[in-house]
Every structure is written in C-alpha cells, then in structure tokens.
N, C-alpha and C positions, 0 to 999 in steps of 0.2 A: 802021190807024195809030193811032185815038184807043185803041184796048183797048190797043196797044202801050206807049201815054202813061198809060194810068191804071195798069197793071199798073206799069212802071217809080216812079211816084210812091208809090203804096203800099209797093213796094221801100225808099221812101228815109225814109218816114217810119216805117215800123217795123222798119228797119235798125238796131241797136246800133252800128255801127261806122260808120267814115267810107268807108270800100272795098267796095262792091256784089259781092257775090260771085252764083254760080249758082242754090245756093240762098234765098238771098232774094227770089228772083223770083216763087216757091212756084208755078212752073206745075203744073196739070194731069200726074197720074203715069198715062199713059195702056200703058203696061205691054203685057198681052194684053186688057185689057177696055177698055169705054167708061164712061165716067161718064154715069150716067142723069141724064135734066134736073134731077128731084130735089136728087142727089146734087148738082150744079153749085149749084142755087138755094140749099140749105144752105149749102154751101162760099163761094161767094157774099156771101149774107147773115150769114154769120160774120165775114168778112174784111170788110168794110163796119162792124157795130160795133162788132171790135178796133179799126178804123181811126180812127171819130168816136170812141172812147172816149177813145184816147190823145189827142186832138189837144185833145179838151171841157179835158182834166187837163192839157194845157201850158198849154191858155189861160186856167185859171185860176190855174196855178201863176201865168204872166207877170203875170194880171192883180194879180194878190197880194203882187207881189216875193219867189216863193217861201216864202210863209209859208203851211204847212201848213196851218196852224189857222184860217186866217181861209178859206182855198181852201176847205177841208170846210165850213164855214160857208154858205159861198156855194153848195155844191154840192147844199145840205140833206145832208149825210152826216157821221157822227161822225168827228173825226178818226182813229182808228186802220184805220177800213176806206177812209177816204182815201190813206191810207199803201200800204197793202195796194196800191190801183189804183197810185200812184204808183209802189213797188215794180217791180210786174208788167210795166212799162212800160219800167222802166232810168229813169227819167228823174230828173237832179239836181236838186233843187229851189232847188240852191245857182247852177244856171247862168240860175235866174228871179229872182235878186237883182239888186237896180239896181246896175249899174255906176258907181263914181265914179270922174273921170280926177284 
C-alpha cells in the first residue's frame, strides 16, 4: 500500500497537468522481460532526483516570491542555468509571486 502511496505522489508532483492520467504513473514496462535489480535501482534513483530536484526549485522559487535571480543566488547557480532547471520543470515562477487580495 505505501509503494502505492509514493508511486501515486510522485505522479502528482511531476504531473504538468491537473488530471492524472496512466501514464504518469511511469510503472514498470514489464513487456516479455523482467527488469534487473540494477535496471530497478537506476530507475529508481533517477526518479528520486527528478523528484527532490523539482520540489528544491519550487521551494526556492516560493521562497523567493518567484524571482529568479535571487533563487539562483540562493541555490549557488547562475541565473540562466537556474532558468534552464526551472524550464525543465514547467514550473511558473509567476504562480511563486506573493499574492495580494
């Protein structure tokens, strides 16, 4: 049940959209062969630091109020390869500006 729970949360955070589809779930394409422990632990360990990658660069956009330049600052990285991650990401930098009512 908990792989059920983490597989699904990974889903949602590196989901583009609002509607979880089948593929987003990126199970295991067990086809005619099996996936060696390797092949798992790679696959794995990939999806683990797309995972912390995106979430480090929301929480520094948030922490930032989406200003790019002070986030790459904070992240030790030049702004333009901060772009780049933020890019790669989809993620607005405009929806970590503070909201006024």
């Amino acid at each position: 049940m908990r792989e059920l729970e983490g597989v699904i949360q990974r889903a949602i955070v590196l989901c583009d959209s609002e509607l979880l589809s089948a593929t987003d779930l990126e199970l295991p394409n067990c086809d005619n062969q099996e996936m060696s422990s390797s092949d798992l632990f790679r696959l794995g360990k990939s999806r683990a630091i797309l995972q912390f990658e995106r979430n480090f660069i929301a929480r520094l956009l948030a922490a930032h109020g989406g200003n790019i330049s002070r986030a790459a600052k904070a992240a030790g990285k030049d702004r333009r390869s901060f772009q780049r991650l933020v890019n790669k990401y989809s993620l607005d930098r405009k929806s970590f500006e503070p909201q006024f009512p």
